[in-house]
N, C-alpha and C positions, 0 to 999 in steps of 0.2 A: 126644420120647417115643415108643416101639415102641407100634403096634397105634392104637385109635383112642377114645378117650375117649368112655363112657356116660353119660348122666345119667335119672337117673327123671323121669319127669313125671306132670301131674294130667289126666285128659279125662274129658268126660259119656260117653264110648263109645266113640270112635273108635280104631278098634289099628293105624291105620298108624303108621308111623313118621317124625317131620319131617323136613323139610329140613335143612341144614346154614346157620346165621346166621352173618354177617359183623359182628366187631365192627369200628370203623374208626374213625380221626380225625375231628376234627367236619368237618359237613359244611356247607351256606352256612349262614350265622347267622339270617337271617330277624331278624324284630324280636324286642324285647325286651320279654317277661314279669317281671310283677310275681310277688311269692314267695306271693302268694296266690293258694291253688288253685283253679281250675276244674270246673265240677263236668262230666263225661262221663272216660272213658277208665280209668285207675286209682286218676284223682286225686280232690279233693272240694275243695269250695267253703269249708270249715271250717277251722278253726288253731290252737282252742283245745283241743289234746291232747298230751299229754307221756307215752307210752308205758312202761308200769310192768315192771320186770321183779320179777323174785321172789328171792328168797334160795334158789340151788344146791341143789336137794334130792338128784340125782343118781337120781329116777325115770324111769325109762324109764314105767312102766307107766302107760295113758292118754292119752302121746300121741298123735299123728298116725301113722299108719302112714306109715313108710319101706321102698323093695322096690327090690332089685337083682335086674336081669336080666342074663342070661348069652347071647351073641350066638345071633340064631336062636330067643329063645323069649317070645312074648309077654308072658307074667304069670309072677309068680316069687310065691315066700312071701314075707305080709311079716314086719317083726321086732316088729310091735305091732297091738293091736286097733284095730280102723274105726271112728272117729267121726263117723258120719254124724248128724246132727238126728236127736232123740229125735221121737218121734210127736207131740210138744205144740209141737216149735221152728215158729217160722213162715216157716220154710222147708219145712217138710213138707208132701209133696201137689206140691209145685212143683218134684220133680228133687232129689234128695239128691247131694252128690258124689261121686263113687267115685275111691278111688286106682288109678291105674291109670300104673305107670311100666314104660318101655321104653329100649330100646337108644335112642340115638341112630344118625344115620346112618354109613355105612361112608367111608372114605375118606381122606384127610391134607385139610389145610389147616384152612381155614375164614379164612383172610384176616387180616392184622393185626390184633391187639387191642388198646389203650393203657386202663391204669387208670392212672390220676393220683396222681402224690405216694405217699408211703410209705406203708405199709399198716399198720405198725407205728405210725404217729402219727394220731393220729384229729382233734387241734386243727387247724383253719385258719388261714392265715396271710395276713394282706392287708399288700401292702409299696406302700407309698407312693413314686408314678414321679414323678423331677428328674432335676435335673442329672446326678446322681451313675449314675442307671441307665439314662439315656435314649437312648444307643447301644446298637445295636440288640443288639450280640453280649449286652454287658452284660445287659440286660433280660431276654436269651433263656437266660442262664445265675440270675440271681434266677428266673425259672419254673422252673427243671429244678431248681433248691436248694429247691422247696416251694411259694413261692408262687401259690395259687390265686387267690387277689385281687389285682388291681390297683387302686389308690385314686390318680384324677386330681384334686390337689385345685387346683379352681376359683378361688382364693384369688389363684393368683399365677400369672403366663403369661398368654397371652389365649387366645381360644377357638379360634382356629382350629390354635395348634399345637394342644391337646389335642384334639382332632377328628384332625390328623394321628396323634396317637400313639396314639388308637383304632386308629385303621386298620392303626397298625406292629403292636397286640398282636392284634389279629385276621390279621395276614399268620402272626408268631410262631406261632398257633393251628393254624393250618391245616398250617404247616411241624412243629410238633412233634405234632400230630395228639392235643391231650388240649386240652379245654375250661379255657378264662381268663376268669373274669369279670370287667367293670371296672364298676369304682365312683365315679361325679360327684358328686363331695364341693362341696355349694353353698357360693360365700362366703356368706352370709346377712345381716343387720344388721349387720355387723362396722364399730364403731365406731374408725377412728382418727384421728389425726394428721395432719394437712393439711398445717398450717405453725408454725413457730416461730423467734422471735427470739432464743431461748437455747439452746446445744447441751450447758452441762453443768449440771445443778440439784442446788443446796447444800442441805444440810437444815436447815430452819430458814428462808429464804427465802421471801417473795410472790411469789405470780404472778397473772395470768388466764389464765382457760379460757372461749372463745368459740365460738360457732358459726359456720359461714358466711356471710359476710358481718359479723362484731359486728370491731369497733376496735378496733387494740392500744394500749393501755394507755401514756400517756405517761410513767409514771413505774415501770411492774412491767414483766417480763417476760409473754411474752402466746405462750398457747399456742390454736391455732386447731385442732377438730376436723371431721369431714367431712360429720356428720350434724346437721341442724336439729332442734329440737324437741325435742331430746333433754337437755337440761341445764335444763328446766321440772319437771324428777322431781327433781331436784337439791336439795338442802334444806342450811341449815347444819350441820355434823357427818358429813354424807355420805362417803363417800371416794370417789377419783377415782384407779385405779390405771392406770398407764403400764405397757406393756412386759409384760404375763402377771403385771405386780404390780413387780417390780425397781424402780420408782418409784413411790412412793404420797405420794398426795395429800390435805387434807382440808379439804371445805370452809368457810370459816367468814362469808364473807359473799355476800350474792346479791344481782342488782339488773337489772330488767329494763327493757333499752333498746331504742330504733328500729330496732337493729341484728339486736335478740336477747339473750337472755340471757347477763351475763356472771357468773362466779364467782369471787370473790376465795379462793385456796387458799392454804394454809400447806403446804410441802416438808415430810413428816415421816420421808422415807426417799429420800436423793439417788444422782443416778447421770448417766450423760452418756445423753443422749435421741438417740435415732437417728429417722430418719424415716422416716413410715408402720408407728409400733410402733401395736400394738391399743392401746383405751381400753375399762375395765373399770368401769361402778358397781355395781360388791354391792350399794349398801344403797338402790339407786332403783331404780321401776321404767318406764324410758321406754318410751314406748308405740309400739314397735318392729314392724312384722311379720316374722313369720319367713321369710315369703317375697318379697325384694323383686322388685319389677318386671323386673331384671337379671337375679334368681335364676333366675324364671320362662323368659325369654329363653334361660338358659343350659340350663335342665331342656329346654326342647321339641327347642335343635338336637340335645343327646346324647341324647332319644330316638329321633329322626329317623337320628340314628346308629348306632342300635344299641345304646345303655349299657346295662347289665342292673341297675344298681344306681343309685338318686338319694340320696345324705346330707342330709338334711335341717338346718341349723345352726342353734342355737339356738331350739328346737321351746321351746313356752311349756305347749299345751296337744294335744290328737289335733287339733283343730279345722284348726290351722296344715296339718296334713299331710293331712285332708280335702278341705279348701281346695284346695290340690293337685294332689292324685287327681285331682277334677274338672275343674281348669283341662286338665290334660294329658289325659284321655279325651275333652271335649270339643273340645280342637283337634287330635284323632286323626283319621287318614283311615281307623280302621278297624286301628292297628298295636295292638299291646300295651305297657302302660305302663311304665315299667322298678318295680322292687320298690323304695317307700320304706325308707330306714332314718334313725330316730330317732335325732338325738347328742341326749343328754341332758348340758347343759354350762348348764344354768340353773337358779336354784331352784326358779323358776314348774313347771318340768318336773317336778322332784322332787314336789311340791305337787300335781299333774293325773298321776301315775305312770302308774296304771291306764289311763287315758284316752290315754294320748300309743301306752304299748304297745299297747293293742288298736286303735288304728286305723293303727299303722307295720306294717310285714311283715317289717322286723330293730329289732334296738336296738344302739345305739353308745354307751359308756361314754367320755366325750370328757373325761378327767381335765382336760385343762389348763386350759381355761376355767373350768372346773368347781370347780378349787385356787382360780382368782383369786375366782368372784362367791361362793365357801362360804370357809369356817376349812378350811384345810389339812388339820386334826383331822376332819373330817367325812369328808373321798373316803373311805379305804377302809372307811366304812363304810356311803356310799352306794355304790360300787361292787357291795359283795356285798348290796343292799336290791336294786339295778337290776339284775342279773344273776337275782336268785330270782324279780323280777316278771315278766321275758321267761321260764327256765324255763317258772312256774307257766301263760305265756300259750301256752306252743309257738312263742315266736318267737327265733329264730338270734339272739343274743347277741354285738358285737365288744368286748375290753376295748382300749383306746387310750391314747396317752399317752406317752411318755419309758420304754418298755417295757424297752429296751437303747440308752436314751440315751449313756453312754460310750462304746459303738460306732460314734459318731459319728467320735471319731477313735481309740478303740481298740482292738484285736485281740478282744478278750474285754471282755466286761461285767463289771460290779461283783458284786458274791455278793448284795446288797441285789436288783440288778435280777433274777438270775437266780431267788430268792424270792420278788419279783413276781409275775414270769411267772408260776412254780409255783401260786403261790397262785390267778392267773386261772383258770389250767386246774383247781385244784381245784373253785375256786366254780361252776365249771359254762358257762365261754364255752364259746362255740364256736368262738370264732376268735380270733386277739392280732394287734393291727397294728402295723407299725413305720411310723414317720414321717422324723423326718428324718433316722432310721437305714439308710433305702435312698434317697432321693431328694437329701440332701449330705454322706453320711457316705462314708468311706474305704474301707468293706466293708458295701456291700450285699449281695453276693452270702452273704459269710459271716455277716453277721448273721441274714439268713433261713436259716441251717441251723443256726445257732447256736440261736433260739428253735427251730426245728424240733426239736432235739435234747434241749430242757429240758423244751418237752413229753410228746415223746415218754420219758422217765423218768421224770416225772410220774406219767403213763398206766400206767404200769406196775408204779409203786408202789400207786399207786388201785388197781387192780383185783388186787393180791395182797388186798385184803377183801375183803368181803361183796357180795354187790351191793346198791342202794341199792333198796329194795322201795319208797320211797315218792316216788321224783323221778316227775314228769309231773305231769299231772292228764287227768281221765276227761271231758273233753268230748265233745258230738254234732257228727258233723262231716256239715255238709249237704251234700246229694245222694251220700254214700256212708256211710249207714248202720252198713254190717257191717266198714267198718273199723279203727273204733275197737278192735274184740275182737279180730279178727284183729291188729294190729298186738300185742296184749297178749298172743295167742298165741302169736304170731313171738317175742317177747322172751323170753315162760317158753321154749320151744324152746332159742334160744340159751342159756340161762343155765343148763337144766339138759341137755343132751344135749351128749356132744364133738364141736360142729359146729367148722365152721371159717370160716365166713363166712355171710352172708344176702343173697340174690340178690333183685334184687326187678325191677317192672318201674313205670314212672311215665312216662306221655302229659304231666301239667302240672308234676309237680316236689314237687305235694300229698304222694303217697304217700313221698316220696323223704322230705320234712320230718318226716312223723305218724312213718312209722319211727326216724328219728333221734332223736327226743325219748326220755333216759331213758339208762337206765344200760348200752347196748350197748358189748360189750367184745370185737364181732369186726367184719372191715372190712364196710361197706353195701355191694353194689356193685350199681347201680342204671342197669339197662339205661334208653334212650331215644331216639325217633326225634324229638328237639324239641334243637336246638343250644341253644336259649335256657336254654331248660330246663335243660339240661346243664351249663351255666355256673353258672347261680346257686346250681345243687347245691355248688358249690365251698366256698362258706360254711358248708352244713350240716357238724354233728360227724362224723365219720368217715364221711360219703359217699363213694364212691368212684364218680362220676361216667362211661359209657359211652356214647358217641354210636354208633349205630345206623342202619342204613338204612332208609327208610321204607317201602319197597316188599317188605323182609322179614316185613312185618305180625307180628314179634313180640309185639304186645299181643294179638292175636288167637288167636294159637298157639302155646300150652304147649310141645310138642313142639320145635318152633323156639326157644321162647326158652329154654328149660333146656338146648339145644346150643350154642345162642349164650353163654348165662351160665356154661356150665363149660367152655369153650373158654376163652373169656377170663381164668375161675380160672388155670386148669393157665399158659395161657401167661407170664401175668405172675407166676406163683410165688406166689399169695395161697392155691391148695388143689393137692392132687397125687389122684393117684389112689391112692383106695381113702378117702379122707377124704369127710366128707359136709357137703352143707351146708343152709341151711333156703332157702326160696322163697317170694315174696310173688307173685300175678299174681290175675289176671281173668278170664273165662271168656267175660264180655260175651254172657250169656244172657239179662241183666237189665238194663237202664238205671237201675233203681233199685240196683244192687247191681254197680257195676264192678268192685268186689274180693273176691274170694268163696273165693280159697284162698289153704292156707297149709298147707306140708309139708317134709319131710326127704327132697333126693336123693344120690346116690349118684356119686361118679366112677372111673368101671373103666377097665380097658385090655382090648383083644379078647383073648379065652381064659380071662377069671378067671369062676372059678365063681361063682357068688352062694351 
């Protein structure tokens, strides 16, 4: 583009004019931050805020002053009145803000910029890495088709490949220069199938169900599971489901021996049994921890790695994922922990909701487990119960599951699945994850463009309405006070002014999340000098994630970062000149108050008048 792109900025005083920022591919990873924010920089230590926009009134009057400057002149008219603090706000006495936007600096360049993923789709997409995507080209064409997440699940492999194939999507990273966050999906108590003396079971048929080490059975057939202690929850009439359920079982007699407990079960739904299928009791509750000793093991070496995400399986109550937390900051040598997230795939879960969301930092909607231990009839209406809890909490929402299961082996999903989807992204995720749709399906690559695409007209039908005045909630977010309003003002901004994006700036990822919450319906894009950081933003709704360099002290400097942040607009085609867009940043005059403005800039080309 001819000439050199302006953007207004905010300062206490100063009329020089900044530097020129480099926006750039991520730069080393450093370790891994949990998605709860920090309190210094633009972020906050708080989470429970879901950012409200308003219903389009189409006033200008009132806002925030917006001012384009014309090359050569410091202050220009602006197109609205000053809202500085009234005499009673308790900011008064202490430095009011002034708007004050300028030229950007003279010259081309400003250095590669990479925004991540379509700009047009605002849903996340995590694709689950196997067989099917594990070469490398493969892999590296699922991220360029969308996917921001990667999900290693721990379940199956051992640990040192998935430690290797860390390391292949952090090479991936570097080479395509736009942040991947991965996700260590724990086995957890996953109960199955050790050994068995019968390979097909008839219905109607006895058998036993032992534990390790109990006796098979001289005259039944005799199924041996992996876990002790666990068939003393067992009662007569229980069920005992094989296989995600394809086999169910139910018990009708029980009898405890030297061995352990064994259960005499009646076949009431037969099928041919494969080995190491899951073992499911719905109607018992063994006294299982969610985090075994192995899980733990497997949590400390990916954060030693660098993971940015831990899945927590089969969470009961917050406790299990407290538990946790601490284990892992207390054998930290000082790194940062990667961000819990909650699968909710138990009842116990459903039952402790509130408790499990407010102390994970994501939630995961883990249908499958979730169909075997409830009635079938229940998910989708836990699904939209667990999705309005995270909302309501401010925390990054994934729906999971058989998403675009026939894409396993075929070209295009069912119309059923592609409803699904739609329906997640209506309910308000933030992210949809394919499972064995990229890790042994036939078209991973296309499946993740395929939901990409459902979303993305989803999106678009949604925001032909209203917009939703009452999604968030109004929480205090500690050690950054004035961001909560601020962020409510960034929102009214977007939703009643013809912006085209909201630029923001975020040191922990805090600011990057509180904006995200709520019914934004232009791209985030959210500068940062923290790689980690950068990554985990991949999950939030429509973030559009920027890695930065550290040494260009963008949080410090307005002036730099509205060059940096509309640099990066224009280049990647998200805003052009002469369109405006809104800004969230810090002035860092205040420790108490890291985020203190919020305005409308301007992008020119040299020569346009204002």
């Amino acid at each position: 583009m001819a000439g050199d792109l302006r953007a207004s900025r905010v300062s206490e005083g100063s009329g020089a004019a900044g530097d020129r920022g480099r926006c750039h591919g991520s730069r080393s990873p450093g370790d891994a931050r949990g998605l709860r924010p920090a309190a210094g920089g633009s972020g906050a230590e708080g989470r429970d805020l879901r950012s409200r926009r308003p219903i389009a009134a189409g006033d200008r009057e009132g806002g925030l002053a917006s001012r384009r400057v014309r090359r050569g002149r410091p202050l220009a008219r602006a197109r609205g009145p000053r809202r500085d603090p009234s005499s009673d706000h308790p900011a008064s006495g202490r430095g009011r803000l002034r708007i004050d936007h300028r030229r950007i600096g003279g010259g081309s360049g400003g250095g590669r910029c990479f925004v991540t993923g379509d700009q047009a789709a605002r849903t996340a997409v995590v694709a689950t890495v196997g067989p099917a995507c594990a070469d490398r080209d493969v892999l590296r064409r699922v991220v360029e088709a969308g996917a921001g997440v990667l999900r290693l699940n721990l379940s199956h492999g051992d640990l040192d490949g998935h430690l290797r194939m860390l390391a292949l999507v952090r090479e991936l990273e570097t080479e395509l220069g736009i942040p991947v966050a991965v996700m260590a999906d724990l086995p957890g108590p996953k109960i199955r199938v050790d050994a068995a003396d019968v390979e097909a079971l008839a219905e109607g048929i006895e058998l036993d169900v032992v534990e390790p080490g109990g006796v098979s059975g001289e005259s039944s057939p005799t199924i041996t599971i992996d876990a002790s202690k666990v068939l003393d929850a067992v009662e007569p009439g229980h069920r005992i489901l094989l296989d995600d359920g394809n086999i169910r079982l139910l018990a009708i007699r029980c009898a405890d021996e030297e061995g352990g407990r064994r259960v005499r079960c009646a076949v009431t739904s037969g099928g041919d049994l494969r080995a190491r299928v899951g073992v499911n009791l719905p109607d018992s509750d063994p006294d299982l921890p969610a985090v075994t000793p192995r899980d733990l093991e497997f949590a400390v070496a990916m954060r030693d790695a660098g993971v940015d995400l831990v899945a927590v399986s089969f969470v009961r109550h917050g406790d299990d994922l407290r538990r946790l937390r601490r284990a892992l900051d207390d054998s930290s040598d000082g790194g940062r922990t990667p961000g819990l997230v909650a699968k909710i795939e138990r009842p116990a879960a459903i039952t402790h909701l509130e408790d499990v969301v407010e102390a994970s930092d994501a939630v995961l909607v883990a249908r499958g487990d979730l169909g075997v231990e409830m009635d079938i009839a229940e998910v989708p209406v836990i699904q939209k119960t667990v999705v309005a809890a995270a909302v309501r909490a401010g925390r990054p929402v994934i729906v999971a599951t058989q998403m675009l299961q026939s894409m396993i082996s075929q070209p295009s999903p069912t119309r059923a699945e592609a409803t699904d989807a739609a329906n997640a992204v209506l309910d308000g995720a933030d992210a949809l994850m394919l499972s064995g749709e990229t890790a042994i399906g036939r078209h991973p690559v296309l499946a993740v463009a395929t939901l990409r695409r459902i979303a993305r007209r989803t999106e678009a039908w949604r925001d032909a309405g209203p917009h939703d005045h009452g999604q968030g909630s109004d929480g205090e977010v500690s050690g950054d006070p004035w961001l909560p309003a601020i962020a409510r003002g960034a929102h009214r901004i977007a939703a009643e002014l013809p912006v085209t994006a909201m630029v923001a700036w975020s040191q922990t990822g805090a600011t990057a999340l509180i904006l995200s919450r709520g019914d934004l319906r232009v791209p985030l894009v959210v500068l940062t000098d923290d790689a980690a950081a950068a990554r985990r933003m991949r999950l939030l709704q429509g973030v559009v994630p920027v890695p930065v360099d550290a040494d260009l002290e963008l949080g410090a400097d307005r002036a730099r970062f509205l060059d940096a942040a509309g640099r990066c607009l224009v280049e990647r085609g998200i805003a052009k000149a002469g369109e405006e867009c809104v800004f969230v940043h810090g002035s860092r005059r205040e420790i108490g108050r890291p985020t203190d403005s919020v305005g409308v800039f301007s992008l020119l080309q040299d020569g346009e008048e204002s």
